[in-house]
C-alpha positions as CSV (number, residue, x, y, z in Angstrom):
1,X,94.0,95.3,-84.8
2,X,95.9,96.4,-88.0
3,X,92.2,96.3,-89.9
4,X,90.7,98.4,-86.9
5,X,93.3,101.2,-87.5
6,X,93.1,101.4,-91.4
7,X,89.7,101.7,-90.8
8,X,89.8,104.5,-88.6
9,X,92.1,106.2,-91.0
10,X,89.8,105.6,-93.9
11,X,87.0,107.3,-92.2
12,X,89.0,110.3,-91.3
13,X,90.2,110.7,-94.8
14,X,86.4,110.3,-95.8
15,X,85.3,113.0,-93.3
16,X,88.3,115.7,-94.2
17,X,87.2,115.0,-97.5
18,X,83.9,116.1,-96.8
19,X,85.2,119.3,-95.3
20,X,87.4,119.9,-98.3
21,X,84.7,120.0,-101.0
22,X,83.0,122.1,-98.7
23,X,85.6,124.6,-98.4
24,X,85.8,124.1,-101.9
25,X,81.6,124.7,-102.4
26,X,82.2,128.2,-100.2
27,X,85.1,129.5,-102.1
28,X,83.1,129.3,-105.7
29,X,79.6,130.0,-104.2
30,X,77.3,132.8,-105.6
31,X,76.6,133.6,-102.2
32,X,80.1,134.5,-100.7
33,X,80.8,136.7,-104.4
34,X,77.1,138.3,-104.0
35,X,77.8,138.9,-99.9
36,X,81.5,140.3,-100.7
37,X,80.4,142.8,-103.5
38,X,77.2,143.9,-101.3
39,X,79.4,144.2,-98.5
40,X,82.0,146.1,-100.4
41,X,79.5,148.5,-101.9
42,X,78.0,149.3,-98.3
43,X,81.8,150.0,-97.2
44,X,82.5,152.6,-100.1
45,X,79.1,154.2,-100.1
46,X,79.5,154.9,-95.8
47,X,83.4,156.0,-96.7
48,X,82.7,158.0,-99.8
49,X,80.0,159.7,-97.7
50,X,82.4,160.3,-94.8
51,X,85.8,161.7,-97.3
52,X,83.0,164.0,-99.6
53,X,85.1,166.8,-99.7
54,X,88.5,164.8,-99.3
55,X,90.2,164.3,-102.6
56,X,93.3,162.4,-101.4
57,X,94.6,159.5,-103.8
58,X,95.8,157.7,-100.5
59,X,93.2,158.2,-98.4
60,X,90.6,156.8,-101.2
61,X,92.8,154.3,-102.3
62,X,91.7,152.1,-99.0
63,X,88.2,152.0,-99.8
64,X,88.9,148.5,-101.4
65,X,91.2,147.2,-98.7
66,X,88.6,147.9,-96.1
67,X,85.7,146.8,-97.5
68,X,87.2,143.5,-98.5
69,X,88.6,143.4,-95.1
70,X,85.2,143.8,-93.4
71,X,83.8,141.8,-95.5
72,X,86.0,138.6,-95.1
73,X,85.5,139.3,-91.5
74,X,81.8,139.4,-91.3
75,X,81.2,136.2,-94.2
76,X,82.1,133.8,-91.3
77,X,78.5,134.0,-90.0
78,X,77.0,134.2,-94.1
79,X,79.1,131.1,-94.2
80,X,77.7,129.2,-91.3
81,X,74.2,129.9,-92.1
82,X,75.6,128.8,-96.1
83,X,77.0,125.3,-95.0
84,X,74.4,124.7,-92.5
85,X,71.6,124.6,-95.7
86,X,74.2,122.9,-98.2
87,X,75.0,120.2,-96.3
């Protein structure tokens, strides 16, 4: 029974492996940097448009913090598509 179980745990260690160097794959991918810069860009282009005639340090400084914001939001579907292909 002993064999059984450090069995078992072997192949759970093998499959969180697997997850790990696919977390790992995501993180340094082109395509998560490409889809974060695109998505940043779309954010700050819409804003800028919308604050035109606003020149308020404040209210510009969030064009970063909410186009990386909506961007880490919305890469959980890039991603899916992403591992489905790299695995």
């Amino acid at each position: 029974m002993e064999n059984q179980e450090l069995e078992k745990e072997i192949e759970q260690i093998k499959e969180r492996n697997k997850r790990v160097e696919l977390d790992k794959a995501w993180e340094t991918s082109w395509t998560r940097r490409i889809c974060i810069c695109v998505l940043t860009y779309i954010v700050v282009v819409i804003y800028s448009s919308m604050i035109n005639k606003i020149s308020n340090v404040w209210l510009s400084s969030l064009v970063p913090v909410i186009g990386f914001t909506l961007s880490t939001l919305s890469l959980k579907v890039v991603r899916n598509i992403w591992e489905k292909k790299n695995k």
